[in-house]
C-alpha positions in Angstrom: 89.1 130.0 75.1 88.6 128.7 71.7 87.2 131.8 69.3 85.8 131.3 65.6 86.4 135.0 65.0 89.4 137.1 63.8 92.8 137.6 65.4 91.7 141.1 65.4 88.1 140.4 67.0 89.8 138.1 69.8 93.2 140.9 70.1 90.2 143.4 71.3 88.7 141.2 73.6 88.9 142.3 77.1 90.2 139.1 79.1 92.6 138.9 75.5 96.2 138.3 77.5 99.3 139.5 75.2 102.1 136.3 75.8 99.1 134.2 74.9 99.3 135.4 71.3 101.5 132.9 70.3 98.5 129.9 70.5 96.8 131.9 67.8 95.9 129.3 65.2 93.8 130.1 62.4 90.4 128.0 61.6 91.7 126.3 58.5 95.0 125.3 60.6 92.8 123.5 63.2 90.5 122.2 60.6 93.7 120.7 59.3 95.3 119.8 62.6 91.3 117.6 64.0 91.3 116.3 60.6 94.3 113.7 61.4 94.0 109.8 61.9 95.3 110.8 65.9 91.6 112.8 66.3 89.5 111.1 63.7 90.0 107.6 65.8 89.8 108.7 69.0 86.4 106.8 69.7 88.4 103.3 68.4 88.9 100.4 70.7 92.2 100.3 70.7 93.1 103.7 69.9 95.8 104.3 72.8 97.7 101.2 71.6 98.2 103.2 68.2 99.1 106.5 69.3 103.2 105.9 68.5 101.4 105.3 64.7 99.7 108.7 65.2 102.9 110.8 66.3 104.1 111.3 63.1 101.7 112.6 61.7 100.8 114.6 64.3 104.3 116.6 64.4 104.6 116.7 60.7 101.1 118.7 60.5 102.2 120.7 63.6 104.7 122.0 61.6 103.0 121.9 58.0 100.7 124.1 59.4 103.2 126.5 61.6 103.0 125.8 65.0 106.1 125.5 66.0 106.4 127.9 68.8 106.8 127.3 72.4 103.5 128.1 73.4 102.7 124.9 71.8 105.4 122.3 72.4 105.2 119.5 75.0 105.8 120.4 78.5 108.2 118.0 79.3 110.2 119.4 76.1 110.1 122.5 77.8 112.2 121.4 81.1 114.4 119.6 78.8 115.1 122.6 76.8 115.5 124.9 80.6 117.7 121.6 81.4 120.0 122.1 78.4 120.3 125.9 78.9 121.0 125.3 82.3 123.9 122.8 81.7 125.4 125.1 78.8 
């Protein structure tokens, strides 16, 4: 659910679910974050033959920007992380 309110206004909402607090991200973040080459050429012709070009950037405003968290990474990163644990 995508809210243009407060964390406080979206924290009250009813269907508002607590481990989900960590996808939080403020509106000048995701201004930010959409504002990217990686969204701004998504309509290009050939804009899945550049996406390695776009990765960079993309991680480097991730964390410019603070999302950093696990709600937020990859899910394959996840098992690899669960993998490492495991094998520790």
């Amino acid at each position: 659910m995508t809210f243009f309110r407060s964390e406080e206004h979206l924290r009250n909402w009813a269907q508002f679910d607590p481990a989900t607090k960590d996808g939080i991200v403020a509106l000048p973040s995701l201004l930010k974050l959409f504002s990217i080459r990686m969204f701004r050429r998504r309509l290009d012709p050939d804009y899945f033959s550049h996406m390695r070009e776009y990765a960079p950037e993309f991680m480097s405003t991730l964390r410019e920007i603070g999302i950093t968290n696990d709600f937020w990474s990859i899910p394959i990163q996840k098992k690899r992380k669960a993998d490492e644990h495991e094998s520790k």
